[in-house]
N, C-alpha and C positions, 0 to 999 in steps of 0.2 A: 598244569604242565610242569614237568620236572626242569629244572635248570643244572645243567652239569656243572664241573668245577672248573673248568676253563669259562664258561660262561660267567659262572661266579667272580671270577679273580679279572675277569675283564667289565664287570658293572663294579666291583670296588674302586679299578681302576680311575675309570669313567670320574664316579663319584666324589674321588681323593681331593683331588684340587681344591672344587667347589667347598668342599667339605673342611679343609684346611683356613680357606679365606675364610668361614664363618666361623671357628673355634676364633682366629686367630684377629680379628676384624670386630670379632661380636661379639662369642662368650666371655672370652678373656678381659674384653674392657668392662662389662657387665659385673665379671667377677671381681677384677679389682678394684672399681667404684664399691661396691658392695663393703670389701674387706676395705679400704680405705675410709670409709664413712663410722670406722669403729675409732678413728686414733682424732687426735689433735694435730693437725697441722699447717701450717701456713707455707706451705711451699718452700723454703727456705730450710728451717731447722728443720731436727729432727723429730720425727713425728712419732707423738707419745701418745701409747692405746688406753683410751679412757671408756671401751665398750659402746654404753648406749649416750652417752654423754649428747653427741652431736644432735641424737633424734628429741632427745630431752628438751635441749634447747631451743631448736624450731618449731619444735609443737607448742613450746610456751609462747612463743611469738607470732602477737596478734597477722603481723604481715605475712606471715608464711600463710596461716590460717586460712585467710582472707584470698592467697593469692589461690592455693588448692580448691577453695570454693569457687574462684571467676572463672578455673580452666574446669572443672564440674560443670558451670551453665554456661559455657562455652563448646563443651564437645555436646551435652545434650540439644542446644538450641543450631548446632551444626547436624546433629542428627533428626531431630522433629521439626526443623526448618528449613534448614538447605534441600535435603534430600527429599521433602515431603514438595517442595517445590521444584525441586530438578526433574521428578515423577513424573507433575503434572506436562511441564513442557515435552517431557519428552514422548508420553503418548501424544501430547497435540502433534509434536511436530513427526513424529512417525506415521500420520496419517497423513503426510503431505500434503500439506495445503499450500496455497498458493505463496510463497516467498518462502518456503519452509527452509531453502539452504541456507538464503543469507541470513535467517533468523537462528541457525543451527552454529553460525560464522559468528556474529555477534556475539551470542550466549558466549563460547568458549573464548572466543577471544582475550577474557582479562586473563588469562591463564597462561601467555605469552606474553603477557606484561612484567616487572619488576614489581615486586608486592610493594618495595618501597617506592615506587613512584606513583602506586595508588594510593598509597597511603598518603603522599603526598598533594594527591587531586582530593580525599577526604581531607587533610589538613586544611585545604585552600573552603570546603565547601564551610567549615565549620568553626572557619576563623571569626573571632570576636569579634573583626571591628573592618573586613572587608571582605566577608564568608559568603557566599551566595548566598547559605542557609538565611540569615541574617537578613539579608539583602532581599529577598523575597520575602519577609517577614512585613520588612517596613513598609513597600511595595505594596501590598494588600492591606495594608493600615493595622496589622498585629503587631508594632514596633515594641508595645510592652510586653512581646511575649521571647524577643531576643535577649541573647546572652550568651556569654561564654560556654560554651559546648562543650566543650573538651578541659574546662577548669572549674564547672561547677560539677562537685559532688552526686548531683542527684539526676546529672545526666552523663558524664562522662563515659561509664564502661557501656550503657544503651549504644552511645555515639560507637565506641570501636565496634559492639557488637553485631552492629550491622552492619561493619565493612565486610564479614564472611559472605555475603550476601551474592558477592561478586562473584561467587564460584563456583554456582549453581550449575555453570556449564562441562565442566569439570564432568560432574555424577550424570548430566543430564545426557551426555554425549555415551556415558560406560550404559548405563540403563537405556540408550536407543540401540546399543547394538546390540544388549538383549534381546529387544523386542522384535527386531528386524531377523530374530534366530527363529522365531516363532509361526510354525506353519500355518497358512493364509486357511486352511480347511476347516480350523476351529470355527474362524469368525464366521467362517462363509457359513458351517452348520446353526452356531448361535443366530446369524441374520434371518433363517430360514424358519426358526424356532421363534423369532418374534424378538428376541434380545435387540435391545436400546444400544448405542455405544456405547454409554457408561455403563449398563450392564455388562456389554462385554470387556472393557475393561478391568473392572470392579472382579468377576469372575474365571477370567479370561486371562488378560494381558498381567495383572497382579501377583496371582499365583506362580505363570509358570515365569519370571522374572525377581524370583523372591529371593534366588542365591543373587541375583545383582545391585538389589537394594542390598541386602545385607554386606554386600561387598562396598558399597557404596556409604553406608552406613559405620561401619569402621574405618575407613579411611578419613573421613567427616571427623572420628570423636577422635580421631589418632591425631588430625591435622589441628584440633583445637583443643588437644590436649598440649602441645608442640609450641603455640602460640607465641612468637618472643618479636617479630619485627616489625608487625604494627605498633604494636602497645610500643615498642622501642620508640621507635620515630613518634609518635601521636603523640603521649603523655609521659614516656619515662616512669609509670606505672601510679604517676597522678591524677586528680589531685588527691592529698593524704593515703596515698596507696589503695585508692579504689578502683583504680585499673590493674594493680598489680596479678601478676602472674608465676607459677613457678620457676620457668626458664628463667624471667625476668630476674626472679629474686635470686637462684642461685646465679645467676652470672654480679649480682653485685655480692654476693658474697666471696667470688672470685676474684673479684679487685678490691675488694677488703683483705683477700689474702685469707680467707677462714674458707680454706680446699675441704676441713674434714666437714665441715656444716653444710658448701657445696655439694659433697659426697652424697650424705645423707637426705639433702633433696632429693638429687637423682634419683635415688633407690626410689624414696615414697612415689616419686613421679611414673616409674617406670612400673611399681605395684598397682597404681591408680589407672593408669593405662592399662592392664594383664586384667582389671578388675572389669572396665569398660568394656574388653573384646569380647571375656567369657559371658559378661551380661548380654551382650548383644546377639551374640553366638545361641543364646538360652533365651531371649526373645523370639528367635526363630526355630526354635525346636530342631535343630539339625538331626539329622538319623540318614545314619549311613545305609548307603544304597545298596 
């Protein structure tokens, strides 16, 4: 269909504003962290362009390393674990069984919580010396298998990493109203054909709800690529920075005062995320309709 020129000059219209707040909201911050992560500066003086300097020196550093690796098995085990579990609930509870709402209530529910106040009821579970965790330990007569959770090394980031866990209902609520989009005809012909419900799920319900995982899917590795305010409150990115995280670390290189090393996190961070979406995007083979 043809579009005239009064039509055209009234969808620019339309468009301008929207289009204004995101040059001026998004790209522009985008671009100037960008060009900022090439100079030395500390917020204060003048800031002198040393090129790659900045990216030089966080790749030297073990911590940065370390923290780019934890938001890595952080958005993947938000992707193959949240979501592989929000799935499941939510074909269960799309077939309505019996308590299905309040169980659809519950699920979502941590998602009208403060993260720091769950994070706070994990701090309580996983305290050293008056944790539940702990406390149920002794209680069943495993008292030599207690310990400091969230200050020994070789459980620590396990402990945060399962606080994600909480937010299953999140995807599970976006992929139910997927399925609920889904015409009752298929199933009804699968039932007639002899199909199992896991069959018809498996062939069924999976496929035609693939753009809502996937959607569900990057919002997951974008939310635990993001990662700063558990780890904030929980560990402060301990102990010896094996909880650490990117947010984390540029923001103390922020009250270090070293903005250009700040800078230059952001960018890798913001390329690690663009790396994560296109992957995810290419896991599902998208092909326009």
């Amino acid at each position: 269909m043809k579009v005239n020129r009064e039509a055209k000059i009234g969808i620019v219209l339309f468009l301008l504003p929207a289009m204004i707040l995101f040059i001026a909201f998004f790209l522009f911050p985008i671009f100037y962290v960008g060009v900022m992560s090439l100079f030395d500066w500390n917020g204060i003086s003048e800031a002198t362009f040393i090129g790659l300097g900045n990216y030089k020196e966080i790749f030297a550093d073990r911590v940065f390393r370390r923290s780019i690796r934890n938001n890595v098995i952080w958005a993947l085990a938000a992707c193959f674990l949240q979501v592989p579990m929000a799935l499941i609930m939510a074909m269960i509870l799309s077939k309505k069984p019996r308590g299905w709402k309040f169980f659809r209530t519950v699920y979502f529910f941590p998602q009208v919580i403060s993260g720091i106040a769950i994070a706070a009821m994990w701090s309580a579970v996983f305290n050293s010396e008056f944790g539940v965790l702990n406390g149920l330990l002794k209680l069943i007569g495993l008292e030599k298998y207690t310990r400091n959770w969230l200050g020994d090394p070789k459980t620590a980031f396990i402990c945060v990493l399962v606080y994600g866990l909480f937010y299953i209902g999140y995807y599970m609520v976006i992929m139910m109203a997927g399925i609920t989009g889904i015409d009752p005809e298929y199933y009804e012909a699968a039932e007639i054909d002899g199909a199992s419900r896991i069959q018809q799920d498996l062939h069924i319900t999976i496929p035609l709800i693939k753009y809502s995982i996937m959607t569900c899917m990057t919002l997951a590795a974008v939310f635990g690529l993001r990662t700063f305010e558990q780890i904030f409150f929980l560990t402060n990115g301990g102990p010896a920075n094996r909880t650490s995280v990117v947010v984390l670390y540029l923001y103390n290189q922020m009250n270090n005062n070293d903005y250009g090393g700040a800078n230059a996190s952001s960018v890798c961070l913001i390329i690690v995320g663009a790396l994560v979406i296109v992957s995810i995007r290419k896991l599902f083979t998208l092909k326009k309709d």
